[in-house]
C-alpha positions in Angstrom: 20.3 -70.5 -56.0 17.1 -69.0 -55.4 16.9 -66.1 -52.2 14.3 -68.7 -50.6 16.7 -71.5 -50.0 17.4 -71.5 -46.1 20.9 -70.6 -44.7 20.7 -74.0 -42.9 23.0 -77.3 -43.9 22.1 -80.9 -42.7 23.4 -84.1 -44.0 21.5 -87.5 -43.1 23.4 -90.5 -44.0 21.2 -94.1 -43.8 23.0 -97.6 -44.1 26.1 -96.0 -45.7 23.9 -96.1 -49.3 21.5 -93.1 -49.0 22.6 -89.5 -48.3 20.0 -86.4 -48.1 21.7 -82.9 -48.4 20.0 -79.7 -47.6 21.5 -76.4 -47.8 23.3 -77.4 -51.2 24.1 -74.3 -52.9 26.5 -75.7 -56.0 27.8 -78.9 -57.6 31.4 -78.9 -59.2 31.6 -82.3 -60.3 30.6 -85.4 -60.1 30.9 -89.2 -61.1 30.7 -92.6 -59.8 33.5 -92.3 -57.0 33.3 -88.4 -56.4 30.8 -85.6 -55.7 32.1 -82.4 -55.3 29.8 -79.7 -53.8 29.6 -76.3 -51.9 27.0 -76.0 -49.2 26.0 -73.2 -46.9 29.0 -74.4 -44.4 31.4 -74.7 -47.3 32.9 -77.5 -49.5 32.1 -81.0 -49.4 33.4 -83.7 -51.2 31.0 -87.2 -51.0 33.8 -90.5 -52.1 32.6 -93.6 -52.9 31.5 -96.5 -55.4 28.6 -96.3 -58.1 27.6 -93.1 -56.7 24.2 -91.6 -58.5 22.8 -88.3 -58.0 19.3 -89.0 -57.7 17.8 -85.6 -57.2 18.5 -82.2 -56.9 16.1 -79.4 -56.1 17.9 -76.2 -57.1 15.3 -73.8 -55.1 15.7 -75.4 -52.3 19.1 -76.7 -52.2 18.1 -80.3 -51.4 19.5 -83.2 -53.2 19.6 -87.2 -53.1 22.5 -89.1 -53.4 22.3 -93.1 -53.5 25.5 -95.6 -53.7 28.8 -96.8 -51.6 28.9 -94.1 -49.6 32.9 -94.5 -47.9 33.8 -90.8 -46.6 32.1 -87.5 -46.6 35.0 -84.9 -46.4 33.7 -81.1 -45.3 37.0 -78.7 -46.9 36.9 -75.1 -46.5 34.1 -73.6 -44.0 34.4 -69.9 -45.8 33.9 -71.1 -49.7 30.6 -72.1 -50.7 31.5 -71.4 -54.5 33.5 -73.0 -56.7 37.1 -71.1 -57.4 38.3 -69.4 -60.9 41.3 -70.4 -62.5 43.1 -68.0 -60.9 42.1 -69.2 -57.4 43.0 -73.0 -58.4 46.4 -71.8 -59.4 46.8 -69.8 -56.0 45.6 -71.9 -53.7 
């Protein structure tokens, strides 16, 4: 991510079907029922139905996401990037 990207992390959720991110700092996956992320606070993991990724501003760290929106799941505060192999196997 780019050094002017702000250290700060907000999530605005409208009608359960529109969710702006900021503070974004890496995807891991995604698909239609799962978007996994790392933000300034940490992991996030976005569950749903016909999820879309409809933008994604890698300077900034914003991004759009449209679709069934059911749970937004914040995991571990202290990684905001994704683990190696070894780290998957450890953890």
């Amino acid at each position: 991510m780019s050094e002017q990207m702000t250290a700060h992390h907000s999530a605005i959720l409208q009608d359960r079907a529109n969710l702006e991110l900021s503070g974004v700092t890496d995807v891991d996956s995604f698909d239609e029922n799962e978007i996994s992320l790392y933000t300034t606070l940490g992991e996030m993991v976005i569950r749903g139905k016909a999820l879309h990724v409809n933008a994604m501003n890698v300077d900034t760290g914003d991004m759009q996401i449209d679709g069934d929106i059911r749970s937004i799941v914040y995991g571990d505060k202290d990684r905001k990037k994704k683990l190696g192999l070894w780290g998957k196997i450890t953890r």
